[in-house]
C-alpha positions in Angstrom: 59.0 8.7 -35.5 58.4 6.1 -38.1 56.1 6.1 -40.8 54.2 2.8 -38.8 54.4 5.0 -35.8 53.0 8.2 -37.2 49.7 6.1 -39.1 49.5 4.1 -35.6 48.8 7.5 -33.7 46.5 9.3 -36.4 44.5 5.7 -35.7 44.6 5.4 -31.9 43.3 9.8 -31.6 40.3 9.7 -33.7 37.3 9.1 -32.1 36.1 6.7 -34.3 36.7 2.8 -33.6 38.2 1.0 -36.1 39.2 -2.9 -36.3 40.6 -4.4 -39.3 40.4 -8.2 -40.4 42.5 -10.5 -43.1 41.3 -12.5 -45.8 40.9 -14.8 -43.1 38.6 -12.7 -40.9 41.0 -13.3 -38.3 41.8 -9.3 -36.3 45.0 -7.6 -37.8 44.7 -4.5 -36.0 42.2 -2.6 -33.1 42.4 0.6 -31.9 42.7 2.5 -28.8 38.7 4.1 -29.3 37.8 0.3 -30.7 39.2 -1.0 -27.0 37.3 1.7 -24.9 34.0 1.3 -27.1 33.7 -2.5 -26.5 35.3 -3.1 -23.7 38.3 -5.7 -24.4 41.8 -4.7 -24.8 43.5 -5.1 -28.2 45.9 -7.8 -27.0 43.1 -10.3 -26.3 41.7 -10.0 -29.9 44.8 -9.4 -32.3 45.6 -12.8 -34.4 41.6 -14.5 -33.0 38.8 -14.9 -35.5 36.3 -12.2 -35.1 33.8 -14.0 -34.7 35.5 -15.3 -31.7 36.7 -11.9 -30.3 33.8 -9.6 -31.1 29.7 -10.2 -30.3 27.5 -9.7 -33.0 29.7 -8.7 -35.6 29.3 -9.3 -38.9 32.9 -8.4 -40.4 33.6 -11.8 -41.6 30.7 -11.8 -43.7 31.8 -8.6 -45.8 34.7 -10.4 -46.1 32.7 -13.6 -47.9 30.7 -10.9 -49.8 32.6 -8.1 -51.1 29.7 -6.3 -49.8 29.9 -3.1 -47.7 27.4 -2.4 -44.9 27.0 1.5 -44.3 25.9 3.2 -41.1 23.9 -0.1 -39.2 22.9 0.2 -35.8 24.1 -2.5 -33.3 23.6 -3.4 -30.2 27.2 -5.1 -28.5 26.5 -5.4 -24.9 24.3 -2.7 -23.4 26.6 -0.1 -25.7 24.5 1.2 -29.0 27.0 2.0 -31.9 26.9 3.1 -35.2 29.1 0.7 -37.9 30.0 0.7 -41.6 31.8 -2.5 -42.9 33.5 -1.8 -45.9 35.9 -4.8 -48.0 39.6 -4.4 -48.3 41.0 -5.2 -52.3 44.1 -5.4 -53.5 45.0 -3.4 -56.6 43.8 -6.3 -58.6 40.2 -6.2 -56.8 40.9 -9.1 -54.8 39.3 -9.3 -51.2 42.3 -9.4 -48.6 40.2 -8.6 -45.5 37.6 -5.4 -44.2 37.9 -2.7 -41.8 34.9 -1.8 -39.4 34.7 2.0 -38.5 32.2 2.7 -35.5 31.2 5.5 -33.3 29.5 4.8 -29.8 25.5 6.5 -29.8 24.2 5.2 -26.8 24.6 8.5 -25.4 23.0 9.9 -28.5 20.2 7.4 -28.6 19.5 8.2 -25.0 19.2 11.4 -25.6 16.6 10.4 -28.7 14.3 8.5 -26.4 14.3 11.0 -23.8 13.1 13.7 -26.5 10.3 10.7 -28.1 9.1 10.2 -24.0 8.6 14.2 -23.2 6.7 14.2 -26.6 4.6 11.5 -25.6 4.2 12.6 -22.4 3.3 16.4 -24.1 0.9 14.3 -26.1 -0.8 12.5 -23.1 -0.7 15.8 -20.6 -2.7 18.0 -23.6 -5.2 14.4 -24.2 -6.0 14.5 -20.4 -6.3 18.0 -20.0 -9.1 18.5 -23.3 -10.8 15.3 -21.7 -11.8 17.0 -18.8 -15.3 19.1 -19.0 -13.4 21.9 -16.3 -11.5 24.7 -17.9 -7.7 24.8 -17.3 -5.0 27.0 -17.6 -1.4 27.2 -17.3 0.7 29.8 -16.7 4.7 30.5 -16.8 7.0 31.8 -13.8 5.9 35.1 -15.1 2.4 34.6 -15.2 1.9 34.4 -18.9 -0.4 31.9 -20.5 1.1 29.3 -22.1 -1.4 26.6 -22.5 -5.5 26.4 -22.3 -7.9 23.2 -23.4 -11.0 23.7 -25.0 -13.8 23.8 -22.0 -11.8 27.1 -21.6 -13.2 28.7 -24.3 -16.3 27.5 -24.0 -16.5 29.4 -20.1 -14.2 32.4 -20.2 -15.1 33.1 -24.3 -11.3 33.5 -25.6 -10.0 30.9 -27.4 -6.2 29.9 -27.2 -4.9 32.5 -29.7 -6.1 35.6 -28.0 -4.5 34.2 -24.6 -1.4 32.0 -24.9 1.6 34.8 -24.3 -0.4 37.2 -22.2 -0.7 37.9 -19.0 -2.9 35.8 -16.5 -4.9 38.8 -16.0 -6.1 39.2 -19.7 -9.6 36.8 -18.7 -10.4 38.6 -15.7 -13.5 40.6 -15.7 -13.1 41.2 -11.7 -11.1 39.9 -9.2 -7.4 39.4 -8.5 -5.7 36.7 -11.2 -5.3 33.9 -9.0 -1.6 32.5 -11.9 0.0 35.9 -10.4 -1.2 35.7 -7.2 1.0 32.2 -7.3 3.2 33.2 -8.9 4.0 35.8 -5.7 3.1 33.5 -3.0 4.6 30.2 -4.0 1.2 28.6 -2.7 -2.1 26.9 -3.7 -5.3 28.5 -3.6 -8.5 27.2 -3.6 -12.2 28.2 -4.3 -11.1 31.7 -5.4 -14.4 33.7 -6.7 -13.9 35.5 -10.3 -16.1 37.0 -12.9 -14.3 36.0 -16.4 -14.6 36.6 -20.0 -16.8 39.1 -22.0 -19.9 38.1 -20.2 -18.7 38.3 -16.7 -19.4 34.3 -15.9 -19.1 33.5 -12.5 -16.5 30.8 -11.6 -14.9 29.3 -9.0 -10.7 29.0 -9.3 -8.2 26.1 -8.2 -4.7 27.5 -8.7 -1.6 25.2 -7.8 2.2 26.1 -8.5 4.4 24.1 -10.3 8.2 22.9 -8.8 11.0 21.0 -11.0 13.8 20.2 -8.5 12.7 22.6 -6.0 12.3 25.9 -8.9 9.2 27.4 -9.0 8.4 26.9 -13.0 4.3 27.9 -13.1 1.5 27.2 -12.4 -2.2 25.4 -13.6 -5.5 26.8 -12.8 -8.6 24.7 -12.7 -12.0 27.0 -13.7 -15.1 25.4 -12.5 -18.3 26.9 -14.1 -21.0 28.1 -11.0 -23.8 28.1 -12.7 -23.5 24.5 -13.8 -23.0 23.7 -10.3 -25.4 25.5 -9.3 -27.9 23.9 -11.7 -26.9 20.6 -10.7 -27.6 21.3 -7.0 -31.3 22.8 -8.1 -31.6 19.6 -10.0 -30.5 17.5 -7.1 -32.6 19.2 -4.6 -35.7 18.2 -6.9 -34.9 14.6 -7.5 -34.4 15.2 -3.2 -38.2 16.2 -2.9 -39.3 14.3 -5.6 -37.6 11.1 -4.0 -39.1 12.3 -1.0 -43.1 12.5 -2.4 -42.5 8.9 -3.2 -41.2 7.4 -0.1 -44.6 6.5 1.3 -45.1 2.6 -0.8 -46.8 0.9 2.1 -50.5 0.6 3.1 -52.2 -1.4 5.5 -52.2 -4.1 3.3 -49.1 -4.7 3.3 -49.3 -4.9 7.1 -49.5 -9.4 8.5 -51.9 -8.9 11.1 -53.4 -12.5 12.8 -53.1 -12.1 16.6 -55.5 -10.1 17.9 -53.3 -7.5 19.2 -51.7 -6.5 15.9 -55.6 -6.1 14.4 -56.7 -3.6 17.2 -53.9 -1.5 16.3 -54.6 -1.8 13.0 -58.6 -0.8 13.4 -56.9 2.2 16.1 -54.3 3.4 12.8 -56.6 3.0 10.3 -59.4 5.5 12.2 -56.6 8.6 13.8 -55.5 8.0 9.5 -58.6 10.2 8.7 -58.0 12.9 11.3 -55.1 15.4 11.0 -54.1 14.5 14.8 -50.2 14.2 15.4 -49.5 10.1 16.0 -46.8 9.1 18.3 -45.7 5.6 17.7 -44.1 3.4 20.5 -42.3 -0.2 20.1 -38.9 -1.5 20.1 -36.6 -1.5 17.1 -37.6 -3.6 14.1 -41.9 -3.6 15.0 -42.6 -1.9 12.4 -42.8 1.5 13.1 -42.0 3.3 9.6 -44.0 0.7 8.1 -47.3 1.9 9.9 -46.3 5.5 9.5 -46.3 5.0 5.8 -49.9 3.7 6.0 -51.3 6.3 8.0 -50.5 8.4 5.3 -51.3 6.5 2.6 -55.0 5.9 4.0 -55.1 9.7 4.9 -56.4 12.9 2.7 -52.7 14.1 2.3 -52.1 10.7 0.8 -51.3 12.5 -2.8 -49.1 15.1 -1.0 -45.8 15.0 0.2 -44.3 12.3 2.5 -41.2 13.1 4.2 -39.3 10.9 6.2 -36.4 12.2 8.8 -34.4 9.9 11.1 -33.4 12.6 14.2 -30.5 10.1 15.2 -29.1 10.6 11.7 -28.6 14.3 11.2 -25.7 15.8 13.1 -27.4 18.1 15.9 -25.5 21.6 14.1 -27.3 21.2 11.0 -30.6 19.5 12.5 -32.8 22.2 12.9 -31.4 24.3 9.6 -32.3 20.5 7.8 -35.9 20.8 9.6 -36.7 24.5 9.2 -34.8 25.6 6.5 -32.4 28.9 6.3 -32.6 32.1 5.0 -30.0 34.1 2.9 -26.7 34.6 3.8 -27.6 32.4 7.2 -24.1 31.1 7.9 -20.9 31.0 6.3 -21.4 28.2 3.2 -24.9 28.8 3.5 -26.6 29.3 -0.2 -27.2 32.8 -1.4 -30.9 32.3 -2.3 -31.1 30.5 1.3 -32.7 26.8 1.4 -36.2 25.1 2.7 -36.2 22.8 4.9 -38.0 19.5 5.5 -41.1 20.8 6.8 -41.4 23.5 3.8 -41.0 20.2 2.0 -43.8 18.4 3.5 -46.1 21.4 3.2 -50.0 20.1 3.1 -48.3 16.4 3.2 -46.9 14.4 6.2 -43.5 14.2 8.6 -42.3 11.4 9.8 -40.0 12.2 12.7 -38.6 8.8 13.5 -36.4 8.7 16.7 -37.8 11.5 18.0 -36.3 11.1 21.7 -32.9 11.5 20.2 -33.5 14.6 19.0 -31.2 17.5 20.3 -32.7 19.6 23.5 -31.4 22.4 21.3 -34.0 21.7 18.9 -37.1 20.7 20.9 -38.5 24.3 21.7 -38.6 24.8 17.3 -40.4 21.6 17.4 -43.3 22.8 19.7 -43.7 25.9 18.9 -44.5 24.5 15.3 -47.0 22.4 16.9 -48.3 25.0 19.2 -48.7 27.9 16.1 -48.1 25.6 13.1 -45.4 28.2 12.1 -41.7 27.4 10.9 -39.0 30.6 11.2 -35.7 29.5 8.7 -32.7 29.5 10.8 -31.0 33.7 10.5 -34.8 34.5 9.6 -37.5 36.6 10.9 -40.2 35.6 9.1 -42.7 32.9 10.2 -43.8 31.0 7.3 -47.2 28.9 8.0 -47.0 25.5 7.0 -49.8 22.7 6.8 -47.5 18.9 8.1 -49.3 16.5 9.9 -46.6 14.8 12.5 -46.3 11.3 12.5 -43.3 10.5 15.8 -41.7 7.0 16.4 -39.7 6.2 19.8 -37.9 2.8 21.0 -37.2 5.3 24.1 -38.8 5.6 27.6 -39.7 9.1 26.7 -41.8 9.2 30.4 -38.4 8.9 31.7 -36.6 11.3 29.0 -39.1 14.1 30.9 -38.0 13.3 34.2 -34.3 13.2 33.7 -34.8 16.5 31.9 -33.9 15.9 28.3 -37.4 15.6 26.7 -39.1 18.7 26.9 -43.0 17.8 28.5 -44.5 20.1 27.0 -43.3 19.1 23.7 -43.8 15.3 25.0 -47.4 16.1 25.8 -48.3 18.0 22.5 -46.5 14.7 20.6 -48.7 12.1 22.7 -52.1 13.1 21.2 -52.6 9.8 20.1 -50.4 7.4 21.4 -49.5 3.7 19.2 -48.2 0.6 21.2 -46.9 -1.6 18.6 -46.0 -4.9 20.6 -42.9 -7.1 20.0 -43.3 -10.2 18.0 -42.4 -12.2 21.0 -46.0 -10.8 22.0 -47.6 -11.7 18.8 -46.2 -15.1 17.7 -49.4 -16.0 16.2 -48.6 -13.6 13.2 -45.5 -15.1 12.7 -46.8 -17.9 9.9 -48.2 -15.2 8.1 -45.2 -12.8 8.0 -42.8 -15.6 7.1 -44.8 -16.5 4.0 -44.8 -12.3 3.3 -41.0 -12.8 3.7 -40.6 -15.5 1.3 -42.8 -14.2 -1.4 -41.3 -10.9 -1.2 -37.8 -12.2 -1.0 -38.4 -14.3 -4.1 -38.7 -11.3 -6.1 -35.7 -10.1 -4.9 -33.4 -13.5 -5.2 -34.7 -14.3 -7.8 -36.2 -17.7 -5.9 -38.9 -20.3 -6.1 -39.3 -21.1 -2.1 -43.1 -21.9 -1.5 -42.8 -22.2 2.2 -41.2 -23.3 5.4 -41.2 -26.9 7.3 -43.7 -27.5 10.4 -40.2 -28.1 12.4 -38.7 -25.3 10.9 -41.6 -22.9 11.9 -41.7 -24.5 15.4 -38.2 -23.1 16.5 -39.5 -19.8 14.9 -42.3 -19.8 17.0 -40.2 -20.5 19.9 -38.0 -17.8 19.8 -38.0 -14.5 21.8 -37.0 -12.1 18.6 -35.0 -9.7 20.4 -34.4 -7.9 16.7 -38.7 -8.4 16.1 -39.9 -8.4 12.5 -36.7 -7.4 11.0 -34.7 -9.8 12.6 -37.2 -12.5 11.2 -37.0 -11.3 7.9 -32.8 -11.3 7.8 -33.3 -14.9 9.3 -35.7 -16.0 6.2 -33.1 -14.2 4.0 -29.9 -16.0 5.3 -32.0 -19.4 5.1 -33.0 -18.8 1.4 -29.8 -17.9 0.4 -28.4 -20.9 2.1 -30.8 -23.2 -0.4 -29.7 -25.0 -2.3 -31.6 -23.9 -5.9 -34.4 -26.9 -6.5 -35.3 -26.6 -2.4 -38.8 -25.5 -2.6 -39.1 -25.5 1.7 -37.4 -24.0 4.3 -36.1 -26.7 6.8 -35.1 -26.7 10.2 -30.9 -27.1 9.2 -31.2 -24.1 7.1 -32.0 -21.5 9.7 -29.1 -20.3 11.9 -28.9 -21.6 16.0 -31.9 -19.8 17.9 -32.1 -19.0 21.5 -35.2 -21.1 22.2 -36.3 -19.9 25.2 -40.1 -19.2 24.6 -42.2 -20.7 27.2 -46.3 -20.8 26.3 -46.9 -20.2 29.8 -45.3 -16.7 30.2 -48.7 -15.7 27.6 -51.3 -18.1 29.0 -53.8 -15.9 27.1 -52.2 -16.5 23.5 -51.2 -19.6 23.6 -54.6 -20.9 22.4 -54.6 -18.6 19.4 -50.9 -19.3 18.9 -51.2 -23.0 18.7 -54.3 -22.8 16.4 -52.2 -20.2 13.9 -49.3 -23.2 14.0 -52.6 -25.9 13.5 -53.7 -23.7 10.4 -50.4 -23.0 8.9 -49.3 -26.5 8.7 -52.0 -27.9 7.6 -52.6 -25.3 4.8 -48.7 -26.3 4.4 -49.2 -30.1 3.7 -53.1 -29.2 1.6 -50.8 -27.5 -0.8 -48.4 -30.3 -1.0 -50.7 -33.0 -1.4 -52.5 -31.0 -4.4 -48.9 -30.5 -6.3 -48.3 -34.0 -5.9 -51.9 -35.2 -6.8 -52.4 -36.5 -3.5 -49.5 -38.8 -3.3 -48.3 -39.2 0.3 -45.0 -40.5 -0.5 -44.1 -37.5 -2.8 -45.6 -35.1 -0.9 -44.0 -36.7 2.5 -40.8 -36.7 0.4 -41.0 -33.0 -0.3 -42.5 -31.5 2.7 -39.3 -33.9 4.6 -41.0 -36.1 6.7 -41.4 -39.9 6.7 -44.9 -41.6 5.3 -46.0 -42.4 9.0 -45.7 -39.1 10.0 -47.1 -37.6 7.2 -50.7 -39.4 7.7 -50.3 -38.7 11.4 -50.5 -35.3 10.5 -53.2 -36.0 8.6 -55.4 -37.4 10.9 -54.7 -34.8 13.7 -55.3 -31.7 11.3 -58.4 -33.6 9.8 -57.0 -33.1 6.1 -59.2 -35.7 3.7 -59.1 -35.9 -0.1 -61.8 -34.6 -1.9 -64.5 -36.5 -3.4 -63.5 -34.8 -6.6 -59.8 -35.8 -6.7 -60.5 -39.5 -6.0 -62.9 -39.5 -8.9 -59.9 -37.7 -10.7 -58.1 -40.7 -10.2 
């Protein structure tokens, strides 16, 4: 082997690339690690520039400068090396060419970032974990403690030190540790019961294991604190009873009454309000029911006591009567230790309002009259009776006549809940009030959009009045609401295009006794509409006529048929 031969195989073994340049910076020599490192065989690059045959390097410029570039990182493709470019002289320290020697990191540098990330990620697990208010744990394969966060401490009463390396079972006080429990069964458990730390603290345990590729590696215990839950439920029980004593906002005055019907009942409410007689409430959906109830209360002696309000439909019928009458300890399974009072303990010397009473369970019935018969409550799993003072307020949409014959209203409990019976009529049956209770609307809905609307058009308030309301009161009031919203902002009246198609089918002969008080309540309405109007606008007709929507002509029309005149005052005035 030659002496060329020999130094050409030392080169082409080490692991190291290496490509020499002339003074020229044109490639003398590349070898065999150079080749594999960058990709391009030696023959494509030997006698080229290297500019030319290499990306990014930067060999020709040692050559320029004389200057040698120790261990840079560069990127040639998506292969990370590390490089050193040192000058070639000749023994007279002339510059003849340079030699690049480079090793391939990418490998390396992977390696690097993967270490960085699992630090990072380190960092970010332990930053979530002492966010969190709940003590956690985590524990090894062997159920040794390897990590804790600070609400730890503050529950169980060791701090990391005395734990991390121990067993699981070191902040037990009694009670199985729920890490070695995992640790044996491969399997998540939940709501595990434990006394911990010195001072035996009650807690409730979340353990889940930990897999990596399928092998079991731990596990992390969540500690919740019981008697912080169990304060929070206490606390949300009161702000329950509390929200409960201040349900009752309406009185009678905030009841529209103009037909004569609708005062009647009020004059019937207003007297049964002053006796402690039970009140059974009658009308279809949306008549007001709850809104009456309230004021029977409110114009009652128990109207600084407790007001509690219960739709039947709404409770499911297996916690219904344990939501009425309360439960004792240890009732059920779930049920609360110290047990739990139920609505009517709630309402004690106040009012009930059972609203939908004739969808309330047959299950539940018999509870329901023998409270009325003996005035007595016994907690569901109790003994006990417990007297209690409630005066029942019922509402029905239902035929609850029929309900007794069919068998799923009990009578007697029908009979002892029809004391005093309230007929609330539908506002198909009251259209006369309907002026009234669409100002209410507006001024109410104001507050609540934010609005300036002062009223509705006479044509608008015509195809109100000749509607049959199948949804009553509330359906008016959503159809006031869609109508304001639909305003435009500077729109002080609700017209005729803003209201949503109607069903007109009211005919004023289906109520020959109301239509004369129907069409004087349409008489007064409009002309208190277009009074108001003429006094914003100083009594001009063509403003007012302008923003009431109706033409001049019609506007003194009006004016002659309601008899509206201008005072003697105003036309001094002007």
């Amino acid at each position: 082997m030659t002496r060329e031969e020999l130094f050409e195989t030392v080169l082409n073994s080490i692991v190291e690339g290496i490509i020499i340049v002339d003074r020229n910076a044109r490639v003398l020599y590349m070898n065999k690690q150079a080749s594999i490192i960058l990709g391009i065989p030696a023959s494509s690059v030997i006698g080229k520039h290297v500019v030319d045959a290499i990306p990014n390097t930067r060999l020709h410029i040692v050559v320029q400068t004389g200057k040698a570039e120790i261990d840079n990182v560069q990127d040639i493709g998506d292969v990370k090396i590390i490089t050193s470019r040192i000058p070639i002289k000749d023994k007279n320290g002339e510059i003849i060419g340079a030699v690049a020697i480079f090793r391939d990191i990418t490998s390396v540098q992977r390696m690097l970032d993967e270490v960085t990330n699992l630090r990072e990620m380190e960092a970010l697990l332990k930053a979530i974990i002492e966010s969190t208010n709940d003590a956690i744990s985590v524990a090894d394969a062997d159920g040794k403690i390897v990590m804790v966060n600070k609400a730890y401490t503050k529950i169980t009463g060791y701090s990391a030190q005395e734990v991390i390396g121990k067993p699981a079972t070191i902040d037990i006080a009694e009670g199985e540790s729920m890490h070695i429990r995992v640790a044996q069964t491969k399997q998540p458990i939940y709501g595990a019961r434990l006394l911990v730390g010195p001072t035996r603290k009650e807690v409730v345990v979340d353990v889940t294991p930990l897999f990596v590729k399928g092998e079991f590696r731990g596990s992390v215990g969540v500690i919740h604190d019981v008697s912080e839950i169990v304060r929070l439920s206490k606390e949300l029980e009161e702000m329950r009873r509390i929200m409960r004593r201040m349900s009752a906002k309406y009185t009678f005055d905030d009841i529209v009454a103009e037909s004569t019907k609708m005062k009647i009942i009020i004059e019937q409410a207003m007297k049964v309000a002053q006796t402690p007689a039970t009140v059974l409430l009658r009308g279809e959906s949306g008549t007001g029911k709850e809104l009456l109830a309230h004021a029977i209360h409110n114009a009652s002696e128990r109207k600084d006591q407790p007001f509690v309000s219960v739709n039947c439909a709404a409770i499911p019928e297996s916690v219904l009567e344990s939501e009425l009458f309360g439960y004792a300890p240890g009732a059920f399974t779930g049920a609360k230790r110290e047990g739990k009072k139920g609505l009517f303990e709630e309402a004690h010397k106040g009012t009930i309002f059972l609203d939908e009473i004739g969808k309330m369970p047959l299950s539940v019935q018999p509870k329901l009259l023998r409270f009325l018969e003996t005035k007595e409550i016994t907690p569901v799993g109790g003994t006990k009776p417990i007297k209690i003072d409630v005066r029942i307020i019922a509402a029905t949409n239902m035929d609850l006549e029929k309900m007794v014959q069919e068998g799923s209203f009990l009578p007697d409990l029908y009979f002892r809940l029809n004391v005093f019976p309230i007929h609330i009529p539908p506002l198909r049956e009251r259209r006369e009030d309907i002026p009234m209770l669409v100002q209410h609307i507006i001024k109410k809905l104001n507050q609540e959009y934010g609005r300036i609307v002062e009223g509705i058009s006479p044509e608008a308030l015509h195809r109100l009045m000749s509607y049959d309301w199948p949804g009553n009161v509330r359906e008016l009031e959503n159809i006031i609401g869609r109508a304001m919203i639909t305003m435009e902002p500077d729109e002080r009246f609700i017209r005729a295009h803003h209201l949503p198609p109607l069903k007109l089918s009211y005919q004023a002969q289906e109520v020959p006794g109301d239509v004369k008080d129907l069409r004087r309540a349409l008489r007064e309405y409009e002309k208190g509409l277009i009074m108001k109007a003429l006094e914003r606008n100083n009594w001009d007709v063509q403003n007012t006529a302008r923003e009431i929507g109706m033409s001049v002509r019609t506007l003194y029309h009006r004016m002659k048929l309601l008899q509206i005149v201008r005072p003697m005052s105003k036309r001094r005035q002007s």
